[in-house]
Structures are given as C-alpha cells and as structure tokens.
N, C-alpha and C positions, 0 to 999 in steps of 0.2 A: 133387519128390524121390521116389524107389522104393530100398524097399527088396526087397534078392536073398535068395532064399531057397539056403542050400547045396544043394538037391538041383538046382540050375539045369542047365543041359547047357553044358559047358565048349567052347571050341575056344581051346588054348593053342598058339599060335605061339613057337616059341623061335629068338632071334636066333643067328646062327652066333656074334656077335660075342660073345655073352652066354658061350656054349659055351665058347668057347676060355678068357676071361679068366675066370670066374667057374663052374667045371662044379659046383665042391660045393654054393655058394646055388642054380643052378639046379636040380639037384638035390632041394635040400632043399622048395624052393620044388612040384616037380612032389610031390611026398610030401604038403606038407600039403594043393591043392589034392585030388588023387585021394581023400585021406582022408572031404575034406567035399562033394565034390560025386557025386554017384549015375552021369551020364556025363560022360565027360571024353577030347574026342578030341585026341593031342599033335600037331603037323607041327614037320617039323627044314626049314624053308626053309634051300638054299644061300645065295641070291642077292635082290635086289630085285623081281627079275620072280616069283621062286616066293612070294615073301612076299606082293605082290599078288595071286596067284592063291588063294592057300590064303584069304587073307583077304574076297577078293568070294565066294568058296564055301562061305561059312560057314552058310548055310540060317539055319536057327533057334537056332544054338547063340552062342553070347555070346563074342565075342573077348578072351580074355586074351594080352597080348603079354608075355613075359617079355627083356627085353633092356635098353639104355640112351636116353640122351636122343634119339639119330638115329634110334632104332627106335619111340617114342613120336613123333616128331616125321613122320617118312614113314608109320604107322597114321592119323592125325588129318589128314593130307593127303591122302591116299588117297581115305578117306571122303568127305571133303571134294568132290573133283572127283567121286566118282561122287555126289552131294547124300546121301549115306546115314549121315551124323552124327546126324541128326533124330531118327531109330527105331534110333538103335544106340548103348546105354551102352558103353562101351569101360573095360577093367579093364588095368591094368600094374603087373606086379611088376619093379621098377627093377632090372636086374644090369648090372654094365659100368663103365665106367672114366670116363664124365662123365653124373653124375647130378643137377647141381645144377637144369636147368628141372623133374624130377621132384622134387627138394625144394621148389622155390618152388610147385608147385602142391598138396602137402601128400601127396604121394605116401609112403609108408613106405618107407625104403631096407634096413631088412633084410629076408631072403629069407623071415622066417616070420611077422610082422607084415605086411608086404604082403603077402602067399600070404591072409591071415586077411581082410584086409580086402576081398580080392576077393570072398570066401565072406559075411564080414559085412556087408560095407560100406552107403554109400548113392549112390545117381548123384547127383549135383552137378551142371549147368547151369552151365557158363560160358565167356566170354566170349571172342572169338576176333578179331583183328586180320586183314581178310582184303584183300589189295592185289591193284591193278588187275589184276595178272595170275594171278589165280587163287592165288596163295602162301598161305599160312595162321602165325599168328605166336601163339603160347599164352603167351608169357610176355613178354617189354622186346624194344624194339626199340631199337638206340641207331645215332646216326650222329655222327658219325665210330667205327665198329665201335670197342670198348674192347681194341684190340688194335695192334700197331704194323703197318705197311703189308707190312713182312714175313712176320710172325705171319697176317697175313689172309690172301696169297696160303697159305700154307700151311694154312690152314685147308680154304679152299677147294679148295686139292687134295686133303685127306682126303676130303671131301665127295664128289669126285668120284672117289676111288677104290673108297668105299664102295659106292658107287652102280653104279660097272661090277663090283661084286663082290670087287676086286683084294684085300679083306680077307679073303675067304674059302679063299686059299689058304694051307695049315696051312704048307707049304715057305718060303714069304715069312718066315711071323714066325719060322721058326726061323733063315731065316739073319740075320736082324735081329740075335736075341739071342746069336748067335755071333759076332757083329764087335762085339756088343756088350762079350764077354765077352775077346774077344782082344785088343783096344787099351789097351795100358796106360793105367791113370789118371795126369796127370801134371800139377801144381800150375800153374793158367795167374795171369795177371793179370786183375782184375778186367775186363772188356768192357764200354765204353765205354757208358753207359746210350742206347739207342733213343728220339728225343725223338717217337717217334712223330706223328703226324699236327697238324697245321698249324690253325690257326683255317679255317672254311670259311666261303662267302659261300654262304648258304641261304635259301629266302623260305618261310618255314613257314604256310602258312593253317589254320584249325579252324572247321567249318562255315562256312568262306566269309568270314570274319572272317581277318587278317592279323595276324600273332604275334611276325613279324620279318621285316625283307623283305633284299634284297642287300647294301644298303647297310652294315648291320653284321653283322662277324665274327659268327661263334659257334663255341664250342668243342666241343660237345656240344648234341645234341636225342635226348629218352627219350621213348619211346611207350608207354603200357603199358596191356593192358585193367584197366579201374577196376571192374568190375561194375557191372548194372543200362545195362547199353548204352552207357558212354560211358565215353573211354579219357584218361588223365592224361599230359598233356604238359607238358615240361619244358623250354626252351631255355636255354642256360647260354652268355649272350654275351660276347664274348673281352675280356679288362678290360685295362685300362692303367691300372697304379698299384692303388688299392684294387679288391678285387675287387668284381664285378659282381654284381646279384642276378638271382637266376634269373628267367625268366618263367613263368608258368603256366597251364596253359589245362584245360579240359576239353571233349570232344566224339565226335562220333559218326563226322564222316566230316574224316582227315589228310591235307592232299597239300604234302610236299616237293618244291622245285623247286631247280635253279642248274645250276653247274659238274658236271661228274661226277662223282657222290660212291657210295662205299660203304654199306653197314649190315650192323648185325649181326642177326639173327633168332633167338633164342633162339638153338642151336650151330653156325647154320651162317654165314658170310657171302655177301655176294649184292652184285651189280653191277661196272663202274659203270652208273647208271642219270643219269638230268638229270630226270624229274621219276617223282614214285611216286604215287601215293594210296593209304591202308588205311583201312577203312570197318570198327565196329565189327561184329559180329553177333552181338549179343545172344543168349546162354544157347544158342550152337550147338554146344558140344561137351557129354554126359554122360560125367562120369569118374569112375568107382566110387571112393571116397572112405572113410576110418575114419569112423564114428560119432563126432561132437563129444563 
C-alpha cells in the first residue's frame, strides 16, 4: 500500500457524462483537488476515443477520473489492455447517475470526501476477474444478468451508445426531457410483473473441479473477486418444492459452459456467449482508497 502525498501532479479527466448530470459535485470536486495538489492538469474528453487518449498521455501525472461506474469501468479496461494497471494507482471521484460498483468498492460518493480521499487516500491492491477475451470484471459477475431479458438488451444499448459517444450530445438529452415533460401523466394499471429469465442448463467448473454440470437447472451463478487471488462462487440450482441450497466454491481460474447465455459484469451486459472463462488476477488493479 502507498500512501500520496497532496503535492502529487494530478491529471483529472472529467467524464462529459459527469458534466452534464452532476456540473455543481464536479465542480466542487475540481476546487478541493486544485486546493491540495501543487499541479493539476484538468482535460474535458467529448468521447471514448479522447478519454483514451488524454488518459495513455498521461506521462508522470496520476490519473484522476471524475465521472460514474461506465467511466471507472472503461479507465480500469483501458489499462488493463495496454498492461499499465501495474505502475498506475488510479484515483475516482464517483459523479453520475449509477454509482453503486463505486460504492461496493468503498469509493466515497460525495464530491468532497472523495476529492479528499484522492489527496489523502491509500492504493489498495485488488483483485480483478479477467475472462478469456481480455474483459475485466471489478466487482459480481451474475448469470442469468439480475435484470429481465428486456432490461438487458436495453442495457446493452446504453452501453453501446455511450461508447459511440451518442451521450454526449447536449440536443439529445434536451429533447428527452421535453417529451418528457410534454406527455401528460396519466394513472395506468399496474403492468404485468416480467418473470424474467428462465432456469438455465450451465456446467460451471472451478479450477477444473465441476460445480454443476447440464443436467441440472440453475437459477443463478455469482462470481465475485474474494481477495488474496481467489474468487467466491455461488450456484443457486432451480428447486422444485423446498428450495434449494446454494453451492459454493472458491477459486482462481471460472469457466461457464452450455446454451447461450447472458451475464452481467458490474453495469454492463455482455453476450450471448456458450462458454467464457474468468481467471482471477491477484491485487491487479491500485485504487486510491480513504484511510481505514
């Protein structure tokens, strides 16, 4: 663990997304940084491609990203695929509109406690979920995604509007909120509850040992890194009559196989895929963290 000293040299990246929803925390948040650090250079990336850019140019100055979980979530990816996690503590002050993988990881979600903690903080070492195809996973992984199959695709179109920028133009969200604000509200009937997603036939292995194989349903499988290299699995198989008890496992390296199935990866979802592997990697990400 290192601790920073406030004269450090800043490079704060501010998400457009952060700008739009939240300008007074980030605001406030650029105030107490500049107060305590000696240099502090800010970039306003439009897009995904300039965030990349501003962020591999960062020379010697210390990346703080101010924005929400998709913007924590594409920094820690980034790195990731260029191997530059290793030698680079990474600092986030949380603003935006879905913060809870920055709560689970003990992130501070007001603008001037996390502004403080980046100044005081300490890097932290932990543990990252990284699947066969280069993806990176900081917090639960679940399948069948905790989301109904509608919710999902729409998920994954955010995902990929963010991604082509489509968020950053300011004319979008304004006519959003003007059809928002035009259509009368008008008293419907309750909508028919979504019974969402189906038992699935999965064969879950943990270092090569078999946890569940096709033969039985399961409702649910949670992947999550445990710390110290090895990650906490859960299968929750589909009961008939009394419910079922969980299975549990621990291990280093997960591989999901069957039908085509979905997941959800901290905020985004992903697939379908037929089989995945995630292999833990010990203490790969440093995230500046409050003093215990």
């Amino acid at each position: 663990m290192a601790t920073f000293a406030t004269s450090d040299q800043l490079l704060v990246v501010i998400d457009p997304v952060a700008r739009r929803m939240d300008g007074e925390s980030v605001r406030i948040a650029k105030d107490v940084l500049s107060a305590g650090s000696a240099s502090m250079k800010v970039c306003l990336p439009e897009g995904p491609e300039e965030f990349a850019r501003v962020l591999t140019r960062r020379g010697s100055r210390r990346p703080v990203v101010i924005g929400d979980d998709l913007s924590l979530i594409r920094a820690v990816s980034l790195l990731h695929r260029r191997r530059e996690l290793t030698d680079c503590a990474l600092s986030v002050v949380p603003v935006g509109g879905v913060l809870s993988l920055a709560r689970s990881l003990g992130l501070p979600t007001g603008a001037v406690a996390a502004a403080r903690a980046v100044l005081d903080g300490t890097e932290r070492r932990l543990d990252l979920l990284v699947d066969d195809s280069d993806g990176v996973v900081l917090g639960a992984l679940r399948i069948p995604p905790v989301v109904s199959h509608q919710a999902a695709e729409a998920d994954t179109g955010l995902d990929a509007a963010v991604a082509a920028g489509v968020t950053a133009r300011p004319w979008l969200r304004t006519c959003q909120s003007l059809v928002r604000t035009l259509v009368p509200v008008r008293p419907l009937r309750p909508a028919p509850l979504d019974p969402g997603p189906g038992p699935s036939r999965l064969r879950v292995e943990v270092d090569g040992e078999m946890l569940v194989d096709l033969d039985q349903p399961v409702e649910a499988v949670s992947v999550t890194p445990g710390g110290s290299g090895a990650a906490a699995v859960e299968v929750r198989p589909a009961s008939v009559g009394a419910e079922a008890s969980p299975l549990l496992a621990r291990g280093r390296r997960v591989t999901v196989s069957g039908a085509d199935f979905r997941y959800r990866a901290d905020a985004t979802v992903a697939g379908p895929v037929r089989r995945r592997t995630w292999t833990v990697w010990e203490g790969a990400l440093g995230l500046t963290l409050p003093e215990r």
